[in-house]
Each structure stands twice: as structure tokens, then as C-alpha cells.
C-alpha positions in Angstrom: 10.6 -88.8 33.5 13.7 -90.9 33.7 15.7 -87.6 33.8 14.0 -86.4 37.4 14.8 -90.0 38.6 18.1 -90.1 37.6 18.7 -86.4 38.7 17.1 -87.2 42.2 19.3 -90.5 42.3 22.6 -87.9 42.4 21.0 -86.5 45.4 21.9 -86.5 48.9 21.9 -89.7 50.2 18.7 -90.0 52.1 17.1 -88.2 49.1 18.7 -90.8 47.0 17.2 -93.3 48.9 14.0 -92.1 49.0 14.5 -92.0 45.3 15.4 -96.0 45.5 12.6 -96.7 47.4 10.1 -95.1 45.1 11.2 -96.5 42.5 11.1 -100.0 43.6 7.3 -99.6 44.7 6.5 -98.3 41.1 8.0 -100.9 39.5 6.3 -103.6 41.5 3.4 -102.2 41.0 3.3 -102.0 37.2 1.4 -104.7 35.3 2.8 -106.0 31.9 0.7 -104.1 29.1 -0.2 -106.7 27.0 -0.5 -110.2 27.4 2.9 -111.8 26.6 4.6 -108.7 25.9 7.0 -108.5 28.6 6.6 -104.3 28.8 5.6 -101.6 31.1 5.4 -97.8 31.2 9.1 -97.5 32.6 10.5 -100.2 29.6 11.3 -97.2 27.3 13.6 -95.8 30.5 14.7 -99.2 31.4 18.7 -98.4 29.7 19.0 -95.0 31.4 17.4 -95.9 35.2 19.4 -99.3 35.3 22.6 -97.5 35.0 22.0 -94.8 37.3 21.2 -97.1 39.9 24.2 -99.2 39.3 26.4 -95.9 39.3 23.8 -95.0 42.7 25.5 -98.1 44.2 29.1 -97.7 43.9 29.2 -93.9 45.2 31.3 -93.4 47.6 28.8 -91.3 50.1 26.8 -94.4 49.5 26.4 -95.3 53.4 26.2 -92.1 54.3 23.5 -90.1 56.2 22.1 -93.5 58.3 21.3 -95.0 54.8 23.1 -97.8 52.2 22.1 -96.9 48.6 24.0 -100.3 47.4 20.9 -102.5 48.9 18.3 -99.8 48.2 20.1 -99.2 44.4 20.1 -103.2 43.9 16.5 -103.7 45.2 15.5 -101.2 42.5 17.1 -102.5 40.1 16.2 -106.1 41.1 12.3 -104.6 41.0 12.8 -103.4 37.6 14.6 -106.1 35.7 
């Protein structure tokens, strides 16, 4: 799984995006597993998402195509952290 997001984060911008914003409704959607465990379904993937998206922000096609993957990267990764 985290290898088709992080593939689809090195996509075109606007795919990249799309990518950004998926990701952000997914993890806001996702409910801790167990009651004080602070875990979801995309904590094992947590290492290898979290730095694409940081890498995702700092290209330098980043505002490119109508879009700005450094505030859709960041809202992701704000989402998931």
C-alpha cells in the first residue's frame, strides 16, 4: 500500500495532488484501533508516507499545473501525524 502512494506522490502534479488529498481524507477518517493505543491501519506506513510527502513538498514542479503540493503535502502530513 504505502508503495502505490508514494509512487503516485512522484506523479504529475495534479496527480500528486489528488494523491495529497486522498490521503488526508483517509487519515481523518481512521479511528484509533484500540482504546489508548494511539494506532491506525496506516501506522505501520507512517515512516515511509511522512517522508514522501515531505520530499512531495520541496519539489521543484511543486506549483505547477494550477496546484501547490507544499500545502496539500503538509495538510497530509498534518492529517496523519
Amino acid at each position: 500500500m504505502a508503495q502505490v502512494i508514494v509512487r503516485g506522490l512522484q506523479d504529475k502534479p495534479k496527480i500528486s495532488n489528488y494523491y495529497c488529498l486522498a490521503l488526508n481524507d483517509f487519515a481523518t477518517s481512521l479511528e484509533i484501533t484500540e482504546e489508548g493505543v494511539n494506532q491506525n491501519a496506516l501506522s505501520p506506513f507512517y515512516k515511509e508516507i511522512l517522508q514522501a510527502l515531505f520530499n512531495n513538498a520541496s519539489r521543484v514542479d511543486a506549483k505547477e499545473d494550477g496546484v501547490n503540493l507544499q500545502e496539500s503535502s503538509y495538510v497530509a502530513f498534518a492529517s496523519l501525524v
